[in-house]
Every structure is written in structure tokens, then in C-alpha cells.
N, CA, C and O atoms as a Tinker XYZ file with bonds, in Angstrom:
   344  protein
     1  N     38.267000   20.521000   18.068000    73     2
     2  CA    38.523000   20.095000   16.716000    64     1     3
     3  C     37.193000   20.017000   15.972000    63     2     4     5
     4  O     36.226000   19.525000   16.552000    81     3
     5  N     37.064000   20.563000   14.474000    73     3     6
     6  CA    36.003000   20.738000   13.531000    64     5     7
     7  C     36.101000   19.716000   12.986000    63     6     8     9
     8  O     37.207000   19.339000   12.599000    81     7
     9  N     35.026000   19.002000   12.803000    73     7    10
    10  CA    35.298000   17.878000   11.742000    64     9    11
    11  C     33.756000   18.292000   10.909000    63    10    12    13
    12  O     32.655000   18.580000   11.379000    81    11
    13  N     34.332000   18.151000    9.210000    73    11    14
    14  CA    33.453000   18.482000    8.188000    64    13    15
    15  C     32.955000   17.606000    7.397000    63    14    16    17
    16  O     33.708000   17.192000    6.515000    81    15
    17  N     31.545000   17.056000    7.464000    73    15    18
    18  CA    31.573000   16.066000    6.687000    64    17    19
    19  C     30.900000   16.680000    5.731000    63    18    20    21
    20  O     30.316000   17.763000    5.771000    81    19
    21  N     31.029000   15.834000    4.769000    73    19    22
    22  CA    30.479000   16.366000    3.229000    64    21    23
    23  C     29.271000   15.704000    3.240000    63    22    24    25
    24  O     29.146000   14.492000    3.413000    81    23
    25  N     28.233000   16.623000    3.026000    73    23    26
    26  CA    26.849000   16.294000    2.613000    64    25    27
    27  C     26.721000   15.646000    1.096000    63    26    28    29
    28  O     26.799000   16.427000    0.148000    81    27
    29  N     26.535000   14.288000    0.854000    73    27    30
    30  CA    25.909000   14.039000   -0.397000    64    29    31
    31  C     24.734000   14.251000   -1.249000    63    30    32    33
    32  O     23.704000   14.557000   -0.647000    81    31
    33  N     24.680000   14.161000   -2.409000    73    31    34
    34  CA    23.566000   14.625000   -2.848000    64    33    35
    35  C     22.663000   13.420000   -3.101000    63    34    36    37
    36  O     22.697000   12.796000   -4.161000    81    35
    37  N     21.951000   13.155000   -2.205000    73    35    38
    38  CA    21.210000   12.333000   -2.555000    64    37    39
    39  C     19.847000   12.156000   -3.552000    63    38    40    41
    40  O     19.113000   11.171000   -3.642000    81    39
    41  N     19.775000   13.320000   -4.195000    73    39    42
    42  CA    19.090000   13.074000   -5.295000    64    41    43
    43  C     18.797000   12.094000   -6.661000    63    42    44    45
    44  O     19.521000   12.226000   -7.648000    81    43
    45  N     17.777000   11.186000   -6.648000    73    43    46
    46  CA    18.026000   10.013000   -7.756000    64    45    47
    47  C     18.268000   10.399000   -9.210000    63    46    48    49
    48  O     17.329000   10.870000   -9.852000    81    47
    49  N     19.528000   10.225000   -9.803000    73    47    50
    50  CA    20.089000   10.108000  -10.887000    64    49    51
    51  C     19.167000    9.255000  -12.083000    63    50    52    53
    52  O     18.692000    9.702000  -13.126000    81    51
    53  N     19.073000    7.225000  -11.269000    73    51    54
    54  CA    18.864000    6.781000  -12.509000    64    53    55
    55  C     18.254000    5.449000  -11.169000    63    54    56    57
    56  O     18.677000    5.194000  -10.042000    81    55
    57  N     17.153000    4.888000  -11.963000    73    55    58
    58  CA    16.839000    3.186000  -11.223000    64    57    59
    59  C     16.707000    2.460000  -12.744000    63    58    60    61
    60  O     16.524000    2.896000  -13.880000    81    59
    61  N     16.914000    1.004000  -12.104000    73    59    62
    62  CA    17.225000    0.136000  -12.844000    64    61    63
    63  C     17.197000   -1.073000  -11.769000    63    62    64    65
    64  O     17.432000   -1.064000  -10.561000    81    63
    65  N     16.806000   -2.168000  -12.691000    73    63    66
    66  CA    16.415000   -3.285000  -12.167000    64    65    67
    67  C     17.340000   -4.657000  -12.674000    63    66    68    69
    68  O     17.757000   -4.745000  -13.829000    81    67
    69  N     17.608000   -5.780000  -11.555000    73    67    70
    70  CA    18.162000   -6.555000  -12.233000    64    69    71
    71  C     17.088000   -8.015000  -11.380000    63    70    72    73
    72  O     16.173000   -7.769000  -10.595000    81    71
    73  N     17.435000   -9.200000  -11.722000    73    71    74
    74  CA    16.512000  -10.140000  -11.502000    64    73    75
    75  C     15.803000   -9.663000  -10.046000    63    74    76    77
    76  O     14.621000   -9.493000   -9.747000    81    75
    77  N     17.083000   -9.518000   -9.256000    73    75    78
    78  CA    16.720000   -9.914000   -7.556000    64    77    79
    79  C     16.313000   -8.081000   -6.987000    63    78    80    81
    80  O     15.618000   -7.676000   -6.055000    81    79
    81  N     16.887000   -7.554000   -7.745000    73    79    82
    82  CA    17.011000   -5.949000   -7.067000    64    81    83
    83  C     16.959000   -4.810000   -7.513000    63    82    84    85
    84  O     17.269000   -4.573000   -8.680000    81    83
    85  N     16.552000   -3.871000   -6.659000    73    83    86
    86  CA    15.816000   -2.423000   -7.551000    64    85    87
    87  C     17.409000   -2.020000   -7.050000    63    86    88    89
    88  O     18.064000   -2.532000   -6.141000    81    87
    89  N     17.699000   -1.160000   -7.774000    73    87    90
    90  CA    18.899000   -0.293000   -7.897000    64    89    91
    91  C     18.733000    1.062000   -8.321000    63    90    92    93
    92  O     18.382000    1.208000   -9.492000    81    91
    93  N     18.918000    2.145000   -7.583000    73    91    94
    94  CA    19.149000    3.373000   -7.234000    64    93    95
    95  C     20.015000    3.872000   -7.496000    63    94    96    97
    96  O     20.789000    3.663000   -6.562000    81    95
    97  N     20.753000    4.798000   -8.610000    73    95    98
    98  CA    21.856000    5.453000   -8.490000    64    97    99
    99  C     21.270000    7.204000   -8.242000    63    98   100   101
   100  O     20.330000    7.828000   -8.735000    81    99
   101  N     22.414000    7.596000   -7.173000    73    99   102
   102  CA    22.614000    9.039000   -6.806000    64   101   103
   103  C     23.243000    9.940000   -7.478000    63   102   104   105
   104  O     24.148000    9.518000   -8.197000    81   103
   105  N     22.978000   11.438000   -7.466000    73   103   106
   106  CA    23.696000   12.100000   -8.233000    64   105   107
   107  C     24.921000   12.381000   -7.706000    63   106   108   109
   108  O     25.858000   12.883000   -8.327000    81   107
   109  N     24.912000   12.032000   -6.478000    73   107   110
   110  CA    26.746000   12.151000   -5.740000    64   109   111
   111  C     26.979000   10.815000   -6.102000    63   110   112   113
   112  O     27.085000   10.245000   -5.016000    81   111
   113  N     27.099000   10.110000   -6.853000    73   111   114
   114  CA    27.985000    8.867000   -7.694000    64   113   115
   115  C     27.362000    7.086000   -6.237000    63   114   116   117
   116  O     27.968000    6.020000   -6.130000    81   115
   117  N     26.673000    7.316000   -5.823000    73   115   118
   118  CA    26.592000    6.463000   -4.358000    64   117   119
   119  C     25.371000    5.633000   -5.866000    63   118   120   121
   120  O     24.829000    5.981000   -6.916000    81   119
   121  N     25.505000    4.508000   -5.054000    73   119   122
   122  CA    24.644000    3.311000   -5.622000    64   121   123
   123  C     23.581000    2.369000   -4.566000    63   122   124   125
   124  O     23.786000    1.296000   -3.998000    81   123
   125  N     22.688000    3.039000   -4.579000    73   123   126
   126  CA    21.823000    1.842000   -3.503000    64   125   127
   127  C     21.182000    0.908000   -4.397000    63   126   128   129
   128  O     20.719000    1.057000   -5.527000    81   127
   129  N     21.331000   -0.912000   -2.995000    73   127   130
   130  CA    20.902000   -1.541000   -4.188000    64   129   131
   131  C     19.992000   -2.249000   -2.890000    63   130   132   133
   132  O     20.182000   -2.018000   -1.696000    81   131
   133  N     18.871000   -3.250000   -3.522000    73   131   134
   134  CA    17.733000   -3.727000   -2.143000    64   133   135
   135  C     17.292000   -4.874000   -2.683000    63   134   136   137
   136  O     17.244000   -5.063000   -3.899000    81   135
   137  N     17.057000   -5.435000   -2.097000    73   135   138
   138  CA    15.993000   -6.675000   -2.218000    64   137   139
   139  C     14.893000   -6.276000   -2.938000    63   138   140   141
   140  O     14.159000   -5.372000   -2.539000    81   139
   141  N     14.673000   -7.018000   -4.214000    73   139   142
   142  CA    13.112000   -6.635000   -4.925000    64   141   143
   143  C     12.006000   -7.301000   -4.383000    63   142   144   145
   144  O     10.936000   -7.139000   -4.969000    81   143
   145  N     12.038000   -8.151000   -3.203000    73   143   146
   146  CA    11.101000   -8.576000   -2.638000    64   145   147
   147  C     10.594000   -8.072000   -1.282000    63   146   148   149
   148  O      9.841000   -8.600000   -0.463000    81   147
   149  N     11.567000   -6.273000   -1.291000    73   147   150
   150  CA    11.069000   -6.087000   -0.189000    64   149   151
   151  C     10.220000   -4.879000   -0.749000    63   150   152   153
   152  O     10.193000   -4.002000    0.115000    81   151
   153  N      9.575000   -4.541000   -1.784000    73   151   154
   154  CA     8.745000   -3.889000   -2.581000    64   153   155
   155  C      7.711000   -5.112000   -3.059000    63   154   156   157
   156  O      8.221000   -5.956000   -3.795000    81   155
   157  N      6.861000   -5.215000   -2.847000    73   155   158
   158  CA     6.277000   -6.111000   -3.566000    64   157   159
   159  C      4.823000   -5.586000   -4.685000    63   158   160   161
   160  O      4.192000   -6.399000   -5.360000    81   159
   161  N      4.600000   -4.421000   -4.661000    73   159   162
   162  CA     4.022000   -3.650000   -6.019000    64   161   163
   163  C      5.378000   -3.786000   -6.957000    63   162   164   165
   164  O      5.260000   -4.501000   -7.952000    81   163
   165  N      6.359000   -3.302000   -6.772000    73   163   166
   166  CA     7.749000   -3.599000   -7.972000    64   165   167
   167  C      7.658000   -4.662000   -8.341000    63   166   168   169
   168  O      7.290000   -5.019000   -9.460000    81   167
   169  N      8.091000   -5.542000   -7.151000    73   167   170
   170  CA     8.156000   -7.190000   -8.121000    64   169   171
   171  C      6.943000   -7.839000   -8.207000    63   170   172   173
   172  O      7.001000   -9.065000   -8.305000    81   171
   173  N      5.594000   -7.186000   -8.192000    73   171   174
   174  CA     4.820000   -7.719000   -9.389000    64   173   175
   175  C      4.382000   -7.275000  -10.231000    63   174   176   177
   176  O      3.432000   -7.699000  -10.889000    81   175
   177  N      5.231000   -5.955000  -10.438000    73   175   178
   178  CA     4.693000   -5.443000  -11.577000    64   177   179
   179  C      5.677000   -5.584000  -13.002000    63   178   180   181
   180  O      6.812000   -6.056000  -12.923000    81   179
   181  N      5.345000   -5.319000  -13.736000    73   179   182
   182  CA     6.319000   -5.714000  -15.178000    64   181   183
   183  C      7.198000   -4.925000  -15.745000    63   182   184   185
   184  O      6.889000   -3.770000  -16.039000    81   183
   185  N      8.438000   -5.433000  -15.986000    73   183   186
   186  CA     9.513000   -4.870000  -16.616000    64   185   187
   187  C      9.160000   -3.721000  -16.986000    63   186   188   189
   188  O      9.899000   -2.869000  -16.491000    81   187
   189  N      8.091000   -3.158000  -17.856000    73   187   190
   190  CA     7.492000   -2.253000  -18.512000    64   189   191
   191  C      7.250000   -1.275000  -17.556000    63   190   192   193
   192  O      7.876000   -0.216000  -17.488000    81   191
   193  N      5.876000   -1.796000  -16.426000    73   191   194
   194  CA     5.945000   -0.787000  -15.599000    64   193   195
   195  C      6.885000   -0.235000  -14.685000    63   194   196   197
   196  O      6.596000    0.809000  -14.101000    81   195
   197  N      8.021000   -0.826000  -14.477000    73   195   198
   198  CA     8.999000   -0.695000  -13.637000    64   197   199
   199  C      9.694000   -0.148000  -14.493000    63   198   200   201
   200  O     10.813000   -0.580000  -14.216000    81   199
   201  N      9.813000    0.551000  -15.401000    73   199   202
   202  CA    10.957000    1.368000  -16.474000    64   201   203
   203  C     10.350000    2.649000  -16.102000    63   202   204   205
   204  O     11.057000    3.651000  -15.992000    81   203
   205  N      8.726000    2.689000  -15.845000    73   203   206
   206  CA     8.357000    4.420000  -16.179000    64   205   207
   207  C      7.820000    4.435000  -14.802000    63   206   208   209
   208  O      6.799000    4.033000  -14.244000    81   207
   209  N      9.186000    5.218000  -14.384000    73   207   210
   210  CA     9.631000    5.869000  -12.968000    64   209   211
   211  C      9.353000    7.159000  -13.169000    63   210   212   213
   212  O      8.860000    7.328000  -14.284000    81   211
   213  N      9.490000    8.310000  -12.434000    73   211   214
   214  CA     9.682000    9.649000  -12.556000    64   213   215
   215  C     10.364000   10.020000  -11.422000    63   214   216   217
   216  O     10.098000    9.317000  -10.447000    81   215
   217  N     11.502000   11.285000  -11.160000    73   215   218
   218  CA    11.377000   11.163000   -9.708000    64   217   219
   219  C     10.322000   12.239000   -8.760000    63   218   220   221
   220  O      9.326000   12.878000   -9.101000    81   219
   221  N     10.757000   12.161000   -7.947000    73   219   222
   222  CA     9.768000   12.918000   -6.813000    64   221   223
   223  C      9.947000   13.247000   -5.801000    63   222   224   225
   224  O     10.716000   12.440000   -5.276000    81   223
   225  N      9.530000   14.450000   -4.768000    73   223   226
   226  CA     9.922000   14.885000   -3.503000    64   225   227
   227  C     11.038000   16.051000   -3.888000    63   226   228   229
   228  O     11.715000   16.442000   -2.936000    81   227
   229  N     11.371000   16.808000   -5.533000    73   227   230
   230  CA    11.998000   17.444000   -5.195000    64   229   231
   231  C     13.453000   16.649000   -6.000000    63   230   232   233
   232  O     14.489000   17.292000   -6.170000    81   231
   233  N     13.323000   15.277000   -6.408000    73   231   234
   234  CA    14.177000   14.591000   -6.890000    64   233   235
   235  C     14.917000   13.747000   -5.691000    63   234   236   237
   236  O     16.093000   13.407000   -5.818000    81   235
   237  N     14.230000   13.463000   -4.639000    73   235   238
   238  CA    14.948000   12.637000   -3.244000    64   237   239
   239  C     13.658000   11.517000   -3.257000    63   238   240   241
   240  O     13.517000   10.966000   -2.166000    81   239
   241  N     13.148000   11.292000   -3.816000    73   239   242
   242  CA    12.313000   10.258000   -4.225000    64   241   243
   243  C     11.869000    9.254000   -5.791000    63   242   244   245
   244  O     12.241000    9.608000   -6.910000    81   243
   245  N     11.060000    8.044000   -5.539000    73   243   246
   246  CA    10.671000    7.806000   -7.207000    64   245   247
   247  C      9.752000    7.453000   -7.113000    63   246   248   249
   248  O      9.356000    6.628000   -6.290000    81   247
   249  N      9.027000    8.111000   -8.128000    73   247   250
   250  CA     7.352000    7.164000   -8.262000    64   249   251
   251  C      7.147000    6.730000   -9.503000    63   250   252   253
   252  O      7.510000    7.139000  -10.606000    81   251
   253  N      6.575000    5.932000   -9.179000    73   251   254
   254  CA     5.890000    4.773000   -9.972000    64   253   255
   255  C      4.491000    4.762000  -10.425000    63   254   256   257
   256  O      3.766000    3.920000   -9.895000    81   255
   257  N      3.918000    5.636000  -11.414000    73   255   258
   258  CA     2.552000    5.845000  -11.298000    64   257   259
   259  C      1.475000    4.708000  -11.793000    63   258   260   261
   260  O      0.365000    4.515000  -11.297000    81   259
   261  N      2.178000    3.877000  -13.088000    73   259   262
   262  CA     1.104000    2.604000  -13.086000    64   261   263
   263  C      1.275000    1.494000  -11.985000    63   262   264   265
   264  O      0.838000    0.376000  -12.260000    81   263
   265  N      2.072000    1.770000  -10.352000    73   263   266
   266  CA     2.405000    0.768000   -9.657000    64   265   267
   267  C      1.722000    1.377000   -8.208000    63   266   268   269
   268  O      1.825000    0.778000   -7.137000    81   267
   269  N      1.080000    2.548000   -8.361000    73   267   270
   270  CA     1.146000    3.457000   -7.133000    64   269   271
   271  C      1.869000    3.110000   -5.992000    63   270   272   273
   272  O      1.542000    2.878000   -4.828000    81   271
   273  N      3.382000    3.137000   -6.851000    73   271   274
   274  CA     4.632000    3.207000   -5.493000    64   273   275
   275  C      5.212000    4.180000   -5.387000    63   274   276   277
   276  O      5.278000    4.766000   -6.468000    81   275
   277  N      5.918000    4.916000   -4.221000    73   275   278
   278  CA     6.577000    5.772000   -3.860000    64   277   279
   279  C      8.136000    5.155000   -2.885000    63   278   280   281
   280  O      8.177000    4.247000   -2.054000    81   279
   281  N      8.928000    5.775000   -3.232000    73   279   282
   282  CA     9.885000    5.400000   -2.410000    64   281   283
   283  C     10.386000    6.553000   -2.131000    63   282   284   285
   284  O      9.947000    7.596000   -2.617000    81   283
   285  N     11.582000    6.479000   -1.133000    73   283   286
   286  CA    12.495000    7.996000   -1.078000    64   285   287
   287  C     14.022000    7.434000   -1.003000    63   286   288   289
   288  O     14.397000    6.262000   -0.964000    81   287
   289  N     14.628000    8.385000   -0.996000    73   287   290
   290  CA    16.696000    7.897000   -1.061000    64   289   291
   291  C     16.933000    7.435000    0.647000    63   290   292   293
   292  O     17.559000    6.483000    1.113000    81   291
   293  N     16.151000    8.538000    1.333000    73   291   294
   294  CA    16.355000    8.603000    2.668000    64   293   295
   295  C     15.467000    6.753000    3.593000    63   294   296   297
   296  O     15.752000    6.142000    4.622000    81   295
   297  N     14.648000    6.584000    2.753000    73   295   298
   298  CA    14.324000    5.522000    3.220000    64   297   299
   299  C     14.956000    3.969000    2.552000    63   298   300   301
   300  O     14.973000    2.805000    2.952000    81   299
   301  N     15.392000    4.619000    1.453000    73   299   302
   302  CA    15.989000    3.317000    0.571000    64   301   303
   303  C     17.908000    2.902000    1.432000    63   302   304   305
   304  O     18.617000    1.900000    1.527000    81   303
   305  N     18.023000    4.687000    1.960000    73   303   306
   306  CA    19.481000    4.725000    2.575000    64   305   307
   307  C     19.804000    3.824000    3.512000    63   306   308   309
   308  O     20.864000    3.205000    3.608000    81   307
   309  N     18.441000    3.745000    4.503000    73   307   310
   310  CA    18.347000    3.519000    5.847000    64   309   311
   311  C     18.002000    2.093000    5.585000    63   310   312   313
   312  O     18.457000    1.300000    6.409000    81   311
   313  N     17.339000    1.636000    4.673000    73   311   314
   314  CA    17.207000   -0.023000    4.309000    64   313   315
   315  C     16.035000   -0.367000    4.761000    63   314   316   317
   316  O     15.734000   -1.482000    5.187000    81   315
   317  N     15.225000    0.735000    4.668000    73   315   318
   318  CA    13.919000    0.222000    5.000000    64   317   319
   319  C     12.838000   -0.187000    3.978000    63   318   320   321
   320  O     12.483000    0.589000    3.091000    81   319
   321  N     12.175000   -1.788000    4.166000    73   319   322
   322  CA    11.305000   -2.184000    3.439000    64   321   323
   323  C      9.612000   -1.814000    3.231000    63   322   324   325
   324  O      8.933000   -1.396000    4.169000    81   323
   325  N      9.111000   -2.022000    1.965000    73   323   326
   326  CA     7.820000   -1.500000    2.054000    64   325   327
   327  C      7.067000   -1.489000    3.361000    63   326   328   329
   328  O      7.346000   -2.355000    4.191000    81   327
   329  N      6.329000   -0.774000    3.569000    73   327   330
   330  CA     5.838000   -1.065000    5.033000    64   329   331
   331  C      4.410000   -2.279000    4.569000    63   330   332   333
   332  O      3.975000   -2.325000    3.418000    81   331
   333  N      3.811000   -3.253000    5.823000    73   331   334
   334  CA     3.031000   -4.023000    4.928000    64   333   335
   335  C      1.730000   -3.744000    5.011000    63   334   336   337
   336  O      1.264000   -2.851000    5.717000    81   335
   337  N      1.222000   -4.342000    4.439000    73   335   338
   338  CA    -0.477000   -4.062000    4.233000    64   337   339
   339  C     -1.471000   -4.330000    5.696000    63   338   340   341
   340  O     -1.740000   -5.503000    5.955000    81   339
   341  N     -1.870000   -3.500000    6.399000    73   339   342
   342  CA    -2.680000   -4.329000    7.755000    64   341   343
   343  C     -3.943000   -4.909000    7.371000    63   342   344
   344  O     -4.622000   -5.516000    8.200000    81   343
């Protein structure tokens, strides 16, 4: 027996922020949402800088150039937090 799963497109659509959490929408309609304290260049940086995103990797990523952050879909999927500073 074949079983077919459908590949989504995980390419970032749109981010947006609310008090507690960065939010990710996909262009296959999927919504990731995270802890804003597990970015911590995001949550200290300002409303302002956190609006001017671009994406990146091809559109499977977002950067943040006045925050020098990078994220990806594939790591935001999997729920993984900034890695920390040694």
C-alpha cells in the first residue's frame, strides 16, 4: 500500500507579532506561533524593528537586518529556540 503525503509549502507568507509571540504564517495556509522569549534579539528589539523582516533562504526563512536575526520555517516547525550565546 502507497501512502501520499502532501508536501506543504512551507514558504513564509507573512510574520507578525503579538505581546507574548512571533507568529509565522505559511504559504500552504499553516500558522506557526512561539514563545517571543525564546528569540531574545526579537523581544528586545522594537515594534519597529520587528516589522522590517524580509524573507530568506529562498523564502523558507526571515531576516531581520536591524536585529541580525535569522530564523527558518524548518526550525521554527520543529520548535526550536534561539540557540544561546556561549
Amino acid at each position: 500500500m502507497n501512502i501520499l503525503a502532501k508536501v506543504g509549502d512551507e514558504r513564509v507568507l507573512d510574520v507578525r507579532f503579538d505581546e507574548h509571540s512571533l507568529i509565522v504564517d505559511l504559504v500552504d495556509g499553516r500558522t506557526i506561533s512561539a514563545p517571543l522569549a525564546w528569540y531574545p534579539r526579537l523581544l528586545h528589539g522594537t515594534p519597529d524593528q520587528r516589522a522590517k523582516w524580509e524573507p530568506c533562504g529562498g523564502g523558507y526563512g526571515v531576516h531581520w537586518p536591524e536585529l541580525d536575526e535569522d530564523l527558518s520555517t524548518e526550525g521554527l516547525l520543529r520548535g526550536a529556540p534561539a540557540a544561546r550565546a556561549v
